[in-house]
C-alpha positions in Angstrom: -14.0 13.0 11.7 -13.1 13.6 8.0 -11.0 11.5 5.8 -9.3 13.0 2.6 -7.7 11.5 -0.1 -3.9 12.8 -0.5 -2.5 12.9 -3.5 1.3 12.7 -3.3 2.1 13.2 -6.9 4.7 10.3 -7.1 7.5 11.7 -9.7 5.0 13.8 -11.4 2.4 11.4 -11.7 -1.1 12.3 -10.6 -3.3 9.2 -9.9 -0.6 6.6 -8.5 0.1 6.7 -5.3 -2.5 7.8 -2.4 -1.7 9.0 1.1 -5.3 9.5 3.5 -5.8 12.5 5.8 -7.5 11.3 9.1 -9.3 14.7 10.5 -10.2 13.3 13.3 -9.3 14.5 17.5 -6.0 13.6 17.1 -5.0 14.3 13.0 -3.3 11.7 11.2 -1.9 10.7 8.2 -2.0 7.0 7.0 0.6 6.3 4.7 2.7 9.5 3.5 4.6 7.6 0.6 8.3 7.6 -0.3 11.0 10.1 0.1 10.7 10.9 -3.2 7.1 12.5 -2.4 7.3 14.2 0.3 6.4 18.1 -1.6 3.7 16.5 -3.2 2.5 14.8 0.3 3.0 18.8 1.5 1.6 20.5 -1.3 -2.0 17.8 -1.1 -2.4 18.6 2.7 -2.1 22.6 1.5 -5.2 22.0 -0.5 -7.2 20.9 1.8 -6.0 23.6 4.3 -3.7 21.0 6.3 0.2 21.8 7.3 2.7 18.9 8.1 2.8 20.4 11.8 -1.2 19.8 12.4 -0.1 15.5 11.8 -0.1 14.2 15.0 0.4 10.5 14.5 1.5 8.3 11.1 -0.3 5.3 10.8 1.8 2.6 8.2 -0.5 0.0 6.2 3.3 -1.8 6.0 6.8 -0.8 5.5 7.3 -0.7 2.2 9.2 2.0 0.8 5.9 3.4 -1.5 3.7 3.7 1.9 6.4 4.3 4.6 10.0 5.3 3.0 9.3 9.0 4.1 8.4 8.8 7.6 11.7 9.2 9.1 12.3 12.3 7.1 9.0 13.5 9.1 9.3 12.5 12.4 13.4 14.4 12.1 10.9 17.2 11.2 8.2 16.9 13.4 9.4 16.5 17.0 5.7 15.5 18.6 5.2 12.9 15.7 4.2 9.0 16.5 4.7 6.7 13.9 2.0 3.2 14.2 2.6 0.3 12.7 2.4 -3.2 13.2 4.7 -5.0 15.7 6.6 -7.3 13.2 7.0 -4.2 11.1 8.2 -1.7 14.0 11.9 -3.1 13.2 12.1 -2.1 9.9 11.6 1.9 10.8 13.6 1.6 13.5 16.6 0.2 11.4 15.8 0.2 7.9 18.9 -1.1 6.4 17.7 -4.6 5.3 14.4 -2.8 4.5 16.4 -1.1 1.5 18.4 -4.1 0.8 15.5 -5.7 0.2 13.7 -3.0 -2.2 17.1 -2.7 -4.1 17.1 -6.3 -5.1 13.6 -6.1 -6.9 14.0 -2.3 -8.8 17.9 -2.5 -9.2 19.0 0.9 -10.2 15.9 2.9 -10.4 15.5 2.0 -6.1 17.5 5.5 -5.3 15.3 7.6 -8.1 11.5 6.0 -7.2 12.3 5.8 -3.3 14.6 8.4 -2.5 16.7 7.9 0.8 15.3 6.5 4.0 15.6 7.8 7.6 15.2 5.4 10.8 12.9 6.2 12.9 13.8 7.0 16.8 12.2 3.9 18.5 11.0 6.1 21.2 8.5 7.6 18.3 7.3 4.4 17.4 4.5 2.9 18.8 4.1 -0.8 17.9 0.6 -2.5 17.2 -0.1 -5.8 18.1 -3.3 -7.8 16.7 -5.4 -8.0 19.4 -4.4 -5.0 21.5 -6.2 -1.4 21.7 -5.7 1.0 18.7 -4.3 4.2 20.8 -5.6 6.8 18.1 -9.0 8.1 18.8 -11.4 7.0 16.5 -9.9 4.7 14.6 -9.4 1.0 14.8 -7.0 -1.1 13.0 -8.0 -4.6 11.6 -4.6 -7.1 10.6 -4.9 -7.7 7.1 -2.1 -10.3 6.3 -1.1 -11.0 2.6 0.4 -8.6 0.6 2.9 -8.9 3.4 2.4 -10.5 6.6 2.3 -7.2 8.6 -0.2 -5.1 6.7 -2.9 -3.0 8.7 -6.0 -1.5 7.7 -7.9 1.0 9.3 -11.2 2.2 10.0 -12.6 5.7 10.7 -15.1 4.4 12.8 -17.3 7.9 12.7 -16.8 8.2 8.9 -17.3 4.3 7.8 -14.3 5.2 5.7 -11.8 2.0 5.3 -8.1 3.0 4.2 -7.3 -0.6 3.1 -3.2 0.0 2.1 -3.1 -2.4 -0.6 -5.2 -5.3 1.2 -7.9 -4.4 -1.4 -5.6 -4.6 -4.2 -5.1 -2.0 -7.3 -7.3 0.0 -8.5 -6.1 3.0 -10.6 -9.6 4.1 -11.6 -12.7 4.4 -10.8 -14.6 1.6 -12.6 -11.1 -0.3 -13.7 -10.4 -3.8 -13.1 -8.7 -4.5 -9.3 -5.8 -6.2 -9.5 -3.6 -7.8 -6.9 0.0 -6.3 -6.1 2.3 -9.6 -5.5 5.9 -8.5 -5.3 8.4 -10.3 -3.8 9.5 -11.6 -1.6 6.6 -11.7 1.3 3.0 -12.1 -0.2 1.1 -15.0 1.6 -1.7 -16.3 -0.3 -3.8 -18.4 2.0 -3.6 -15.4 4.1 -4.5 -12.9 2.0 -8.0 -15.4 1.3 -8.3 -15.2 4.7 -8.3 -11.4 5.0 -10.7 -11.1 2.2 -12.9 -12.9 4.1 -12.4 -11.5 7.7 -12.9 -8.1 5.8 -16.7 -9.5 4.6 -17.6 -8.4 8.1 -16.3 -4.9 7.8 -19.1 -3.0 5.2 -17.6 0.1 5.4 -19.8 3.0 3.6 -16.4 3.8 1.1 -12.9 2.8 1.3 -9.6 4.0 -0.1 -6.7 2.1 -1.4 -3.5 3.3 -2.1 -3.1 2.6 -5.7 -5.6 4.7 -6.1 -8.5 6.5 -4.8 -11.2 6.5 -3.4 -13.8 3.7 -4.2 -17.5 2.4 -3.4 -19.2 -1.3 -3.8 -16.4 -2.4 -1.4 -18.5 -6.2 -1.1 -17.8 -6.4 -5.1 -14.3 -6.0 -4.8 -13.9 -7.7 -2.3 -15.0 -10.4 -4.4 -13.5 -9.2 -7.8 -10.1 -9.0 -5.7 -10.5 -12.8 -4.7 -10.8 -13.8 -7.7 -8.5 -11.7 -9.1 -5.3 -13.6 -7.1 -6.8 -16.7 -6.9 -6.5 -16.2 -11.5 -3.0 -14.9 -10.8 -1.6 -18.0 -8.6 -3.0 -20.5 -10.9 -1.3 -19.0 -13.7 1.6 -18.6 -12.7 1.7 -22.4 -10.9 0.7 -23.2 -15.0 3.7 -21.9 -15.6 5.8 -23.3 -13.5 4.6 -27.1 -14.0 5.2 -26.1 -18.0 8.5 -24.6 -17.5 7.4 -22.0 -20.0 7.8 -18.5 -18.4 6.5 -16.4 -21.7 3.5 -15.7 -19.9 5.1 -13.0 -17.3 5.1 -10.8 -20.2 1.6 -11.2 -21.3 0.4 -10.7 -18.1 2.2 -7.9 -18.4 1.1 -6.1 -20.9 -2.9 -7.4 -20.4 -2.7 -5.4 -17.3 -1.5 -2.2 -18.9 -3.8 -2.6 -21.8 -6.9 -3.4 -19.1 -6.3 -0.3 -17.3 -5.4 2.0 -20.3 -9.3 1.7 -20.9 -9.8 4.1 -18.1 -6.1 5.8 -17.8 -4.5 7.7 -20.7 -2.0 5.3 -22.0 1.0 7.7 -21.5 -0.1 8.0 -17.4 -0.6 4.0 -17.2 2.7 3.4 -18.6 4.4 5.6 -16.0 2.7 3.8 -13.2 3.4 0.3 -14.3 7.6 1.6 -15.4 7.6 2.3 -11.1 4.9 -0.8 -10.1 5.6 -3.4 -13.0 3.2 -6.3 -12.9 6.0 -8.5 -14.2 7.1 -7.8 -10.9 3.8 -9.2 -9.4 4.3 -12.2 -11.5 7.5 -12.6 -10.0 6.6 -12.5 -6.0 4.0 -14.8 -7.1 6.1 -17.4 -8.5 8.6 -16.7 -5.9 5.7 -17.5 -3.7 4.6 -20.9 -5.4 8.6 -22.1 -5.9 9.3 -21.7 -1.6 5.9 -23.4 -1.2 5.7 -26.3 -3.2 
């Protein structure tokens, strides 16, 4: 079993968004991205000598639109496709009306040109995954990694030791640059998200992959680093919140960009965060804290 980086080339920019090839008895894809992506999704598979008709299964992370908007769009192509995905989740492809709803509140008019259109997915192509149960896919088992959103998956390629965490492991947009944790609204949960960092302690996986971006090693570190990463990020924000002072969404901002541009040309890091803002972290943070206190 082999597992490739894909890179789907989001809008033109290399480095942001990360699909994984699973080469494994039964081929699959984790993640193929948004609509938006779906040539770029193509053309990565072509480099590694891979056509969309050699996918036999999809395996989602979650639903939103940056890992999963493009999945209908392959299974209307792909008649012997199965998408997998989490059983709280498996409503959303199936009918993802409330799905988009829910993606145009946050980026407002930029949804249609970051996302693209989104296709439902027969529910006879969908097999649903529930914690607990057998992984059907042959080599590969699936851990449930709550937090980022209550449905997330992670998977292991058992005979690789390769871990394709979704965003359970947070950002990381280079190797050697500071993780941070994507919080947008309206779902992130983070007691369980502590929790899954610690369930995942167990895991030790020889190199793991996270789809903002890459591929990346010293996954015990990060594990840590990602920790305390949120942990720095709730507190904050709750600061702000008791102060009633919300100045500080734009410094965190703008620390962010300027952390990463260390390792990123500036030009590329602004691109990423214009799609993923971390002002839009801030907010499903706060949003978070507010329903919870």
């Amino acid at each position: 079993m082999t597992v490739a980086p894909i890179d789907v080339v989001h809008l033109g920019l290399r480095g942001a968004i990360s699909a994984y090839w699973i080469d494994g008895p039964e081929p699959a894809i984790v993640d193929p991205g948004p609509s938006t992506s779906l040539d770029g999704l193509e053309a990565g598979l072509a480099e590694i000598g891979v056509g969309l008709s050699d996918i036999q299964h999809v395996l989602l992370t979650h639903v939103h639109l940056d890992h999963a908007g493009g999945t209908g769009h392959l299974v209307s192509r792909l008649p012997h496709l199965q998408v997998h995905v989490h059983l709280d989740g498996a409503p959303h492809m199936a009918d993802p009306e409330r799905l988009v709803a829910s993606t145009r509140r946050t980026f407002g008019e930029a949804h249609d040109r970051l996302w693209g259109d989104v296709l439902p997915v027969p529910k006879e192509r969908i097999q649903a995954w529930e914690p607990g149960g057998r992984f059907p896919v042959p080599g590969v088992r699936a851990f449930a990694t709550p937090g980022h959103i209550p449905h997330h998956v992670s998977f292991l390629a058992e005979a690789d030791g390769f871990f394709v965490a979704g965003d359970a492991m947070g950002v990381i947009l280079a190797p050697g640059a500071p993780t941070y944790p994507p919080t947008p609204p309206p779902s992130v949960d983070v007691p369980a998200w502590l929790e899954t960092l610690g369930d995942l302690g167990s895991v030790d996986p020889d190199a793991f992959g996270v789809s903002h971006f890459g591929v990346h090693d010293d996954f015990a570190g990060r594990l840590s680093e990602m920790r305390d990463r949120l942990v720095a990020l709730r507190d904050r924000v709750e600061a702000a919140l008791a102060s009633g002072d919300d100045s500080d969404r734009d410094v965190y901002e703008r620390e962010v960009r300027e952390a990463i541009s260390v390792f990123r040309p500036e030009d590329e890091v602004g691109k990423y965060f214009d799609a993923f803002s971390a002002a839009v972290d801030w907010d499903g943070m706060k949003l978070y804290l507010t329903r919870n206190s």
